[in-house]
C-alpha positions in Angstrom: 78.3 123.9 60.2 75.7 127.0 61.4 78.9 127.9 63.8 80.9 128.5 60.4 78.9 130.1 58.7 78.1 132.2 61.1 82.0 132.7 61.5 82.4 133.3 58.0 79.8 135.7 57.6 81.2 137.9 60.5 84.5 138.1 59.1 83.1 139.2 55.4 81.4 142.1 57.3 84.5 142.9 59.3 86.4 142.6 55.8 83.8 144.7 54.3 83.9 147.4 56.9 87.1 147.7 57.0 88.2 148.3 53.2 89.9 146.5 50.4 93.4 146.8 51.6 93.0 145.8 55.1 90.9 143.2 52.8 94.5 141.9 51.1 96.8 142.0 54.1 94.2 139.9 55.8 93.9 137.6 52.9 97.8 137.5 52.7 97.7 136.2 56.2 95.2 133.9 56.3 96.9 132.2 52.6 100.6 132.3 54.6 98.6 130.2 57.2 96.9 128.0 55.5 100.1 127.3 53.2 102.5 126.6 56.1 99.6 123.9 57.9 99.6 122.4 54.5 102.8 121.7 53.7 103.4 120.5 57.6 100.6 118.4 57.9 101.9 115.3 55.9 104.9 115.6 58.5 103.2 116.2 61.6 101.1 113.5 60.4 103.9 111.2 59.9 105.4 112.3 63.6 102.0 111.8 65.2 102.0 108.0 63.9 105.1 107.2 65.4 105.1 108.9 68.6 101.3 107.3 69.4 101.8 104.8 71.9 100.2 101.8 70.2 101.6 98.8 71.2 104.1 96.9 68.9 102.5 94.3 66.7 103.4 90.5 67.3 102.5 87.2 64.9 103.0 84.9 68.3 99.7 82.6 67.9 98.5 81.3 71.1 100.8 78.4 71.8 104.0 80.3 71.1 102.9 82.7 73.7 102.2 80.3 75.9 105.6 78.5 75.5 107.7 81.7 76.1 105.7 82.0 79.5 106.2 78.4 80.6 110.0 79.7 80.1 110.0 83.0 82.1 107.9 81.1 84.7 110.5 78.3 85.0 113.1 80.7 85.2 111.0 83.3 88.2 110.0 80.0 89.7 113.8 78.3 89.9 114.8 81.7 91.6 112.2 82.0 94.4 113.3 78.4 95.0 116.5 79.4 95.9 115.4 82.9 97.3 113.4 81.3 100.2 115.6 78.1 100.0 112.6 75.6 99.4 115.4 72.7 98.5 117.6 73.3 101.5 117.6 70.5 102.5 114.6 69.4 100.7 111.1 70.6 100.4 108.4 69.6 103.4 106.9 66.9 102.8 103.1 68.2 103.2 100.4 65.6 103.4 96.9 66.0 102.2 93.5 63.7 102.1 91.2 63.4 99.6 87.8 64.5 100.4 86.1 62.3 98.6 87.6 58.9 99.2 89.3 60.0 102.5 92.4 58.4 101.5 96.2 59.8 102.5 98.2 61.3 99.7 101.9 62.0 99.6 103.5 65.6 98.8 104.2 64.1 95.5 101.6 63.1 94.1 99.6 66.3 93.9 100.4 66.6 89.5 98.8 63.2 89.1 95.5 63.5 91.4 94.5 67.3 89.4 95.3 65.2 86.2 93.3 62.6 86.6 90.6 65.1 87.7 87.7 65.2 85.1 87.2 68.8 85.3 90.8 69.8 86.3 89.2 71.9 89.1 90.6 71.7 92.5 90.1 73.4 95.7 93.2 73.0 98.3 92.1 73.8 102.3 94.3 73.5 105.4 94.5 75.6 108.0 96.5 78.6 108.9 100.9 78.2 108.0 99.5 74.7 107.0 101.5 74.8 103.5 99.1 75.4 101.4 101.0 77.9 99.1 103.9 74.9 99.3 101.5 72.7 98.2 100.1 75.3 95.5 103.8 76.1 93.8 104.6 72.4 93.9 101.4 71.2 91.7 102.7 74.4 89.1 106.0 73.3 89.3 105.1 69.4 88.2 102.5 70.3 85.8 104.9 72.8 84.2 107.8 70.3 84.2 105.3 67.6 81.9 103.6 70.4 80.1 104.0 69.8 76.2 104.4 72.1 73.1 101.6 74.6 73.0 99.7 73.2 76.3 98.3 75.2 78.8 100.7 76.8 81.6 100.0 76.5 85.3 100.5 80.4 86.7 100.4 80.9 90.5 97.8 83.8 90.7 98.2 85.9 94.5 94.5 86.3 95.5 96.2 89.6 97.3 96.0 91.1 93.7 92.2 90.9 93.2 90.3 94.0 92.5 86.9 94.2 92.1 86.3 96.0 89.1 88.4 93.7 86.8 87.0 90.1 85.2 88.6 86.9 85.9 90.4 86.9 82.5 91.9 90.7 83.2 93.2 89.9 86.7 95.2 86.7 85.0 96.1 89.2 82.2 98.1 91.6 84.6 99.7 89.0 86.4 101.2 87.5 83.1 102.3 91.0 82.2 103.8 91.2 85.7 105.9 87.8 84.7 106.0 88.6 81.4 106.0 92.3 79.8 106.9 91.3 76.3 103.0 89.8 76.4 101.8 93.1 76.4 102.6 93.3 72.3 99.5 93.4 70.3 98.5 90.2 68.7 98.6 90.2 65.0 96.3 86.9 64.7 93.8 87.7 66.9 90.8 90.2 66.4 89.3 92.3 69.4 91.9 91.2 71.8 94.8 94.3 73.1 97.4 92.4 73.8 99.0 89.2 74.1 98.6 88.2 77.3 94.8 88.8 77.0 94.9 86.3 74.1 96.1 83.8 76.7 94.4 84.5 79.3 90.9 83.8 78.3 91.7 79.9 77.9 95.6 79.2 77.3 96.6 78.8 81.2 95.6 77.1 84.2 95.5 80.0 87.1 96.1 78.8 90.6 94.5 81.6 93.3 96.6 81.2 96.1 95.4 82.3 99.6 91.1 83.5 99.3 91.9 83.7 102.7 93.8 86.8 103.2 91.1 88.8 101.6 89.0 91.1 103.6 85.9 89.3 104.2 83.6 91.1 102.1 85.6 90.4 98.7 86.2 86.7 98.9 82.4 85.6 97.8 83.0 88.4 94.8 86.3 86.1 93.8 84.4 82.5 94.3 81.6 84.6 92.0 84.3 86.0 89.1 85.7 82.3 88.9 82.6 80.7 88.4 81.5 83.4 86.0 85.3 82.1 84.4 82.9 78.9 83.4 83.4 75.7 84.7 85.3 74.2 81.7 88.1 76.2 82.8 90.9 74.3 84.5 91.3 75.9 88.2 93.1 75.8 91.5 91.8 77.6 94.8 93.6 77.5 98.0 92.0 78.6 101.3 91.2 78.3 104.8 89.1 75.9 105.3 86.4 78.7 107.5 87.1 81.2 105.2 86.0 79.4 102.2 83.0 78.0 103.7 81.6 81.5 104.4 82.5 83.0 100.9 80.6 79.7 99.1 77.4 80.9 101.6 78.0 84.6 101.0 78.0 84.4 96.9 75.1 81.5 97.4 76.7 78.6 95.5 79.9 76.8 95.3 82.6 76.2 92.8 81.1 74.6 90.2 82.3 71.3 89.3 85.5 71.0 91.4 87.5 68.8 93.7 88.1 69.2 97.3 91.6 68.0 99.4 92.4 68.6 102.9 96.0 68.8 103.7 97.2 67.1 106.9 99.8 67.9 109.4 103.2 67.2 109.2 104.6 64.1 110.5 106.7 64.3 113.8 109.6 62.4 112.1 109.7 64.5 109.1 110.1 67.9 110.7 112.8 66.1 113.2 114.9 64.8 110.3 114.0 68.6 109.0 115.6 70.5 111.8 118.2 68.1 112.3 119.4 68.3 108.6 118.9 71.9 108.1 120.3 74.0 110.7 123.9 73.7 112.3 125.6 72.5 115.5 124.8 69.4 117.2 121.8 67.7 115.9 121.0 65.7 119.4 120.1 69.4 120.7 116.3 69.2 119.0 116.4 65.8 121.0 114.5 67.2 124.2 112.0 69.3 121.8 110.8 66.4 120.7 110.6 64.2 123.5 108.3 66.4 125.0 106.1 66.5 122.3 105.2 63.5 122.8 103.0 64.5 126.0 102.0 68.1 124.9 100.3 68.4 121.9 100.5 72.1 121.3 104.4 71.7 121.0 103.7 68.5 118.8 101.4 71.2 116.8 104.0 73.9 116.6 106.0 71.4 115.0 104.0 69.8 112.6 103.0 72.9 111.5 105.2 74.2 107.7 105.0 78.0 108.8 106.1 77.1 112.0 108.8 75.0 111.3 110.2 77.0 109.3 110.3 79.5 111.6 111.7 77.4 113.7 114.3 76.5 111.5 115.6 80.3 110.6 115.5 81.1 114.7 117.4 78.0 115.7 119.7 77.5 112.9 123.4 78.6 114.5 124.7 75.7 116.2 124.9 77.8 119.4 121.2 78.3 119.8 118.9 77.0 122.4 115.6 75.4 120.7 115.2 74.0 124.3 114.2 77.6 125.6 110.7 76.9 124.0 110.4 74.7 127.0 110.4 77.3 129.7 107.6 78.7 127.8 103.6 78.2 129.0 102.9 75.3 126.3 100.1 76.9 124.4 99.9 77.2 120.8 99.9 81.1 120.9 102.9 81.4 123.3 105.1 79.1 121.1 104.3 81.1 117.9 104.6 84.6 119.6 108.0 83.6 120.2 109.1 82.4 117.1 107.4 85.7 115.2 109.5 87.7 118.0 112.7 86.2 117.3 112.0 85.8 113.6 113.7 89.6 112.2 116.6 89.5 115.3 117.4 85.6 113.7 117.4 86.9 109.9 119.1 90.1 110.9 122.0 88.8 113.1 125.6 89.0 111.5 127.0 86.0 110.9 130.6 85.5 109.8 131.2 87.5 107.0 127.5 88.6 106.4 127.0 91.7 108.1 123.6 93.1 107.1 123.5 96.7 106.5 120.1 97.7 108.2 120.4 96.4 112.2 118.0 94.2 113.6 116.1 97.1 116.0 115.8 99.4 112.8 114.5 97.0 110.4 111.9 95.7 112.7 111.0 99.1 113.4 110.6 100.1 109.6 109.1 96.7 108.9 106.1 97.4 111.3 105.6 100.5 110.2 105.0 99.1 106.5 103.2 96.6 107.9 100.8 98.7 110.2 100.3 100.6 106.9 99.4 97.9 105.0 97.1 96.4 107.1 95.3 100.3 107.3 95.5 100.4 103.5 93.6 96.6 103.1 90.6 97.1 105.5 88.1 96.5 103.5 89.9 95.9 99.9 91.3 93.5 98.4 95.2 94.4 97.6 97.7 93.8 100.3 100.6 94.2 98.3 103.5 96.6 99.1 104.1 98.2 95.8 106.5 100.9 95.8 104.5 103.5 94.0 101.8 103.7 96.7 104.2 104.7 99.5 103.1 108.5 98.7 100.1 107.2 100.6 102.0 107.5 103.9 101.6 111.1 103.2 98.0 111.1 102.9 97.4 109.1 105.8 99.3 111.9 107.9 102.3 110.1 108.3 105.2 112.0 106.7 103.7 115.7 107.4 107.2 116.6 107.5 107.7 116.6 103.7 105.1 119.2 103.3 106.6 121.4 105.7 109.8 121.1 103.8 108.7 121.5 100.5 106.3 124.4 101.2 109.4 126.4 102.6 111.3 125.7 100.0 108.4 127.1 97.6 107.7 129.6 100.2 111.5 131.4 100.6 111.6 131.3 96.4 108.3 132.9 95.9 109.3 135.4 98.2 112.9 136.3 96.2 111.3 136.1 92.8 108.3 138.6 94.1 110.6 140.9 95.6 112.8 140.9 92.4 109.9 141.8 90.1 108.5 144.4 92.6 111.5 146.3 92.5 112.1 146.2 88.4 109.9 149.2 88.0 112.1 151.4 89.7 114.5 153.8 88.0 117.5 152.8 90.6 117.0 149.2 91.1 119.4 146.9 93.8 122.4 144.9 92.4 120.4 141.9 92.2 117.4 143.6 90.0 119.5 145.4 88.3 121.3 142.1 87.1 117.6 140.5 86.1 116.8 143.5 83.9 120.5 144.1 82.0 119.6 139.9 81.5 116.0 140.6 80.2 117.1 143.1 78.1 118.9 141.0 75.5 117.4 138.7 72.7 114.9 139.3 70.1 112.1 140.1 72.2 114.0 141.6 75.5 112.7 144.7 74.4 108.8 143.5 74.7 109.3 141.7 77.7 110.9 144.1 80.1 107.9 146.0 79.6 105.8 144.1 80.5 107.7 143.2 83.3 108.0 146.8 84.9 104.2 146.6 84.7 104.1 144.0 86.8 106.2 145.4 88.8 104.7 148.6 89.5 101.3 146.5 89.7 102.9 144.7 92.8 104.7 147.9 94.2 101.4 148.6 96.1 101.7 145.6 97.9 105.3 145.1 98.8 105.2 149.0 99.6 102.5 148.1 102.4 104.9 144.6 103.9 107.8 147.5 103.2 106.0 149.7 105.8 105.4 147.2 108.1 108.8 145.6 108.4 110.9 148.1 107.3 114.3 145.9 107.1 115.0 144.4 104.0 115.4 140.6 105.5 112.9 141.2 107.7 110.0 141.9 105.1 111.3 139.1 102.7 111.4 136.9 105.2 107.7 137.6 106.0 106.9 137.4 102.5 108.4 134.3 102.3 106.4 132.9 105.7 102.8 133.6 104.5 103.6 132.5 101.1 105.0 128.9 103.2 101.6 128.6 104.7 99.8 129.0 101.4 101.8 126.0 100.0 101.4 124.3 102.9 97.8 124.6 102.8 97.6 123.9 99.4 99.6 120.9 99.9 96.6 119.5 101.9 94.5 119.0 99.2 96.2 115.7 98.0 95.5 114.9 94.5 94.8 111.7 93.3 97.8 109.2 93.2 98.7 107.5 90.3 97.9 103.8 90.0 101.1 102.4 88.3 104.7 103.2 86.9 105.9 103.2 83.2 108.8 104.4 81.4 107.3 105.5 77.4 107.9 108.9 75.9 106.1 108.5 72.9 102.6 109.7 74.7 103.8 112.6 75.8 105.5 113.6 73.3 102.7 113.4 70.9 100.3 115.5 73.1 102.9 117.9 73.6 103.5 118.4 69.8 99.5 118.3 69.5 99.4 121.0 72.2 102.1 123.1 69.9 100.4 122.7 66.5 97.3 124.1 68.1 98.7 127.1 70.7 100.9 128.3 67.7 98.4 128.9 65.1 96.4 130.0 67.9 98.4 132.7 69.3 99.7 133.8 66.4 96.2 134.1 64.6 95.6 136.0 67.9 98.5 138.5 67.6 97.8 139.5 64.1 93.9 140.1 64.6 94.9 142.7 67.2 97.7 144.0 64.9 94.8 144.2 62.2 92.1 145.7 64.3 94.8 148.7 64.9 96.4 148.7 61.3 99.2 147.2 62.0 100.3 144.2 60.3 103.3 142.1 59.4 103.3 138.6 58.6 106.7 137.8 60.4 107.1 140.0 62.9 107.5 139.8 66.6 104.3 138.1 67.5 105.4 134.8 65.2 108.2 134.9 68.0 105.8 135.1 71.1 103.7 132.1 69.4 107.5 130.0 69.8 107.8 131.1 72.8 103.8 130.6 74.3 104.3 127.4 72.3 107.2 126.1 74.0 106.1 127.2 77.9 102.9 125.5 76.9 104.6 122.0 75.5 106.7 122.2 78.9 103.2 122.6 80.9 101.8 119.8 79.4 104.9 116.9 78.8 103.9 115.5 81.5 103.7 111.4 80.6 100.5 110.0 81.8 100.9 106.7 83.3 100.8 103.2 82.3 100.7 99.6 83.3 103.0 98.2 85.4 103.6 95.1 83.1 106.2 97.3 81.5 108.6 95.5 83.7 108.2 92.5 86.4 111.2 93.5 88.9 110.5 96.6 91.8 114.1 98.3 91.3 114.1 97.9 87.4 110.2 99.5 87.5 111.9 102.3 90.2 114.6 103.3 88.0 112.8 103.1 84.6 110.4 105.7 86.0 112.8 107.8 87.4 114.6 107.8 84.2 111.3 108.9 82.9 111.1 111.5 84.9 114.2 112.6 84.3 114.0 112.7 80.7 110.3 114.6 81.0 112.3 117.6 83.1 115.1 117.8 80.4 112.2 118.2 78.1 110.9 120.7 79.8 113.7 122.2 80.5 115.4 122.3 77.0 111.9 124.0 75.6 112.3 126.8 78.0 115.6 127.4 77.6 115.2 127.7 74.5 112.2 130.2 74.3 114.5 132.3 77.2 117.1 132.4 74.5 114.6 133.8 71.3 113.1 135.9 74.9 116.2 137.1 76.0 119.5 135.9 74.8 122.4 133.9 75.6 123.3 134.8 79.3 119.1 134.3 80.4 119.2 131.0 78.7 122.4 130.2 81.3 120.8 131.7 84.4 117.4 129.9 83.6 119.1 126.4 83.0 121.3 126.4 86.0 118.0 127.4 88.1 115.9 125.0 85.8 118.3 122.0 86.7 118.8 122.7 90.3 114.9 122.3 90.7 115.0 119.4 88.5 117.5 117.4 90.8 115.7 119.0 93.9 112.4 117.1 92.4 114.2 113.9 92.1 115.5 114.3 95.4 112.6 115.3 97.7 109.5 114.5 95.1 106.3 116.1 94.4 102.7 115.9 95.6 101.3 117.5 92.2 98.5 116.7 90.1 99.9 114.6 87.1 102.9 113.7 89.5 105.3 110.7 88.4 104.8 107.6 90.1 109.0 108.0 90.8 107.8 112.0 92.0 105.4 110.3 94.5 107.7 107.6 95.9 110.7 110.5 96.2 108.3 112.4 98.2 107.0 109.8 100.7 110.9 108.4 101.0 111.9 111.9 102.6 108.7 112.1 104.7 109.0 109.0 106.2 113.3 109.2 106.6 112.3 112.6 108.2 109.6 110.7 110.4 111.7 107.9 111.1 109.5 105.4 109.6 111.9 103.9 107.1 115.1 104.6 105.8 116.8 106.7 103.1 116.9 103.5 100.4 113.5 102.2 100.8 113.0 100.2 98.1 117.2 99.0 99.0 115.6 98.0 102.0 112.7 96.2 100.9 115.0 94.1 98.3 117.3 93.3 101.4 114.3 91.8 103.2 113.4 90.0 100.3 116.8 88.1 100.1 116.3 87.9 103.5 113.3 85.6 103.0 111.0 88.5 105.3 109.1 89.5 101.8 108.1 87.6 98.9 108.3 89.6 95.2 104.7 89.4 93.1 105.8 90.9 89.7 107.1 94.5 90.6 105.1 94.7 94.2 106.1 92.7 97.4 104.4 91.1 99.8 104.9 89.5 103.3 106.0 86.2 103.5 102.8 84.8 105.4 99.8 87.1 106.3 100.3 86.1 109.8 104.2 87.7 109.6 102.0 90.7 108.7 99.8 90.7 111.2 102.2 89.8 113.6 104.4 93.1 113.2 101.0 94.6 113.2 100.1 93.9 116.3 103.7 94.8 118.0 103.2 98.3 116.5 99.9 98.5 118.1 101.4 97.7 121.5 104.1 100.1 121.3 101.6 102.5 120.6 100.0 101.8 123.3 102.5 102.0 125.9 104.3 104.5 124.3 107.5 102.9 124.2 109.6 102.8 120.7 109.1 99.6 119.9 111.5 97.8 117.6 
């Protein structure tokens, strides 16, 4: 309140001083104003409630939610089923004891032990490929099948996922938005909750954390900690290692409250023979010799009685001209039979067979596979998400992988700065070239040609100095543009190395944007045109619609395309990688048409017809260029990002042209598993595995595929 009244008394001094009739047009001015924010404010009003991006309202209570999950699961479930062929033949029948009583149970029966449980709180341990995710989606699978109305839905939770600075309830929240992004509506029923999916979070499923153990070390206690902090009335299902769990319980100091423990057991021989013999092709006596001689080593008997294994196994060995008998030549140790099976793994699932003839060859894909995984297992030392989410490829770029892109992009920048400097530099002169003279016939049409090309001279003349010195140093025309051009490439290059941070997630939503940018516009226009006629009215000049109305549209709409650029937003806008990709992209796209349609039009009120056509042609060729090769900017698109790490690592060699094409091939291909709109590895030790080659390549500088 002092500030205005200090304002106002200023301005009656200034009013005073300056006589009556400066006195009315000021007064005519400030009513015009104040008349025209008046009668728009019940429409900008209006616009600004619908544009906000609040959340639609929904009157789902609790139990309906919880019903149109136990759908979509049934539906995501049914499909990875069939994705990594879980009943082809049949599942594996995966054993487990009891801890308590000891006492064998059958693959079966796990839906009936956790419901007869007191608590509902189990822990599942078994040792590394053991099946303990098997075991995990066939208790959701049962308990979802005899769910009734309005009960509580089993939801398979990766432990992968976990962050630190999120509760229990929020990490099961953005795992039901990945499975379910209709949740994310805002509950009409409930008070103080956001969204749906928060609603039935807190107690309206029954998560089941699968694999603790694939956390770096120092984040498993902080998970056994957040669950108990869940209370121990909540229904819960932990898998793990057994190690692993033991020293997160001693790191956070207590165990999980109030829970059952089971151990699963190892497969039995005759299982995993009919297995083989049923699932893969040719002539079933040729697993015969396999397992004759496991009877007498026990690391083979291992290998096969192991579910990651066997499975392995089973995608290796499974054309009927394969020789399973070659893991006999092999030093019978547990390592040297599972080295080989990882080795022959991408070959086996990358081999043409009849009429399938994969796109990517088997040398390429294991090359591009180990690069991912190299960087994932960089990206995860030390935190908790090991997920391969398409939107934090950019970070290939920060980790000095895909320099390349830079380089290209800061030429590109470079050789345009160049042009446009030289252009300007040379519009002061009275006998411009072709090319200037062009520009300044262009400039000179429209309402406000006039003003600008003025100012542009100026600027002209201002830079003279300076391209008169480069002129003098390189006295050939190519020659001193292409110098221009190289020192501004190495300040964009430079500049480049300051990454900014990367954005954390993809959405498609226009609203936001759209409401700051017409927030932006309110405020710039009365601005500069307040502005324009305090400097016509402190040299006695004033007209209420004159020219500098015009410069406020046109400051207004360069200022609307600076700032339209969409923040980002959850991922649970969509649970599918290439619908999340190209629902960004179409974001992005529709931001740069924005932008570009505000500055085409302000060229037009600037400087006519045939400037708006040169400045759209120009303005869509860099828009497609953006799609194309990306952008490392601050407030860069998630899709901008992506774009930009795709050409670094194509030029690098470190994946191909269609990444995320790629990535949905190996998932069909049973290499990666989907987890909402990320993927992950199929088993850790896959990971690790192609980890590990890449190191050795390294090492012996070979190109390892």
């Amino acid at each position: 309140m002092l500030l205005i009244a200090l304002a106002l008394l200023g301005l009656g001094l200034l009013l005073n001083r300056r006589g009556l009739d400066f006195a009315d047009k000021f007064g005519s001015a400030a009513s015009l104003l104040v008349a025209l924010f008046a009668l728009s404010l019940p429409l900008v009003s209006r616009l600004v409630g619908r544009m906000r991006g609040v959340r639609p309202p929904s009157d789902l209570t609790a139990g309906e939610a919880c019903d149109e999950l136990a759908r979509a699961l049934a539906h995501r479930w049914s499909d990875n089923d069939r994705w990594r062929r879980v009943y082809d033949p049949w599942p594996l029948p995966v054993s487990w004891a009891d801890k308590g009583s000891g006492r064998r149970h059958e693959f079966g029966e796990i839906a009936d032990f956790f419901r007869a449980l007191p608590n509902r709180r189990l822990i599942i341990l078994g040792a590394a490929g053991s099946g303990k995710s098997v075991i995990a989606q066939k208790l959701a699978r049962d308990l979802l099948t005899r769910r009734e109305v309005g009960g509580l839905v089993p939801v398979v939770v990766s432990a992968a996922t976990w962050q630190p600075d999120r509760s229990m309830t929020e990490w099961i929240e953005e795992t039901l938005l990945s499975v379910l992004p209709d949740l994310a509506a805002r509950p009409v029923r409930a008070i103080g909750i956001d969204t749906v999916a928060g609603m039935i979070a807190r107690d309206g499923v029954i998560p089941i954390v699968d694999g603790l153990d694939e956390l770096p070390e120092g984040i498993r206690a902080e998970v056994i900690e957040s669950i108990n902090r869940h209370g121990s009335d909540q229904a819960m299902v932990l898998t793990s290692r057994p190690e692993e769990f033991t020293e997160a319980v001693a790191t956070a100091g207590r165990p999980l409250s109030r829970s059952a423990v089971i151990t699963l057991r190892p497969l039995r021989l005759s299982d995993a023979r009919r297995y083989l013999r049923e699932s893969t092709g040719g002539d079933p006596d040729r697993w015969m010799p396999l397992f004759a001689a496991a009877r007498s080593s026990e690391p083979l008997a291992t290998v096969l009685t192991n579910p990651l294994s066997l499975w392995l196994m089973r995608t290796v060995y499974e054309q009927g001209d394969s020789r399973p008998s070659s893991l006999l030549a092999l030093p019978q140790t547990v390592e040297a039979l599972e080295h080989r099976l990882f080795e022959h793994f991408l070959p086996s699932v990358y081999q043409p067979i009849g009429a399938d003839r994969p796109r990517w060859r088997s040398d390429r894909a294991g090359r591009w596979l180990g690069a991912q995984a190299r960087w994932m297992h960089w990206e995860a030392s030390g935190k908790a998400r090991q997920e391969l989410r398409w939107w934090d490829l950019a970070a290939w770029n920060a980790s000095g992988l895909a320099g390349a892109a830079r380089v290209f992009r800061a030429t590109v920048k470079g050789a345009a700065a160049a042009i446009a400097l030289t252009w300007v530099a040379d519009l002061h002169r009275a006998r411009p070239g072709v090319v200037t003279g062009a520009i300044r016939d262009t400039l000179s049409g429209g309402l406000l040609g006039q003003r600008a090309l003025p100012a542009l001279q100026e600027a002209g003349a201002a830079l003279a100095p300076v391209f008169n010195t480069l002129v003098a140093l390189f006295p050939q025309r190519p020659v001193n543009v292409i110098a221009l051009a190289t020192v501004a490439t190495i300040v964009f290059f430079v500049r480049s190395q300051e990454d900014p941070a990367l954005p954390a997630a993809p959405a498609w939503d226009p609203r936001p944007w759209l409401t700051r940018a017409l927030r932006h516009a309110v405020v710039a226009s009365v601005l500069f045109y307040v502005g324009f006629q305090a400097v016509g009215l402190l040299h006695g000049r004033f007209s209420p619609v004159d020219g500098s109305l015009l410069w406020s549209v046109l400051a207004v709409a360069m200022l609307a395309a600076g700032v339209t650029r969409p923040r980002l937003f959850s991922v649970g806008k969509t649970s599918e990688p290439q619908s999340s990709l190209l629902a960004d992209r179409r974001a992005t796209l529709t931001a740069g048409l924005a932008r570009l349609l505000l500055l085409a039009v302000s060229c037009g009120v600037l400087a006519g017809l045939r400037a708006t056509v040169v400045l759209g042609t120009v303005g869509a060729a860099l828009l497609v260029a953006r799609l194309f090769f990306g952008s490392r900017r601050a407030h860069a698109r998630a899709y901008e990002t992506y774009a930009e790490a795709r050409l670094g690592s194509w030029l690098a060699g470190w994946g191909p042209w269609n990444m995320l094409g790629f990535l949905g091939d190996a998932h069909a291909r049973g290499v990666l598993r989907q987890s909402g709109a990320a993927y992950e590895f199929r088993h850790v030790r896959l990971l690790k595995h192609l980890v590990l080659q890449r190191h050795l390549a390294s090492a012996l500088g070979v190109a390892w595929a």
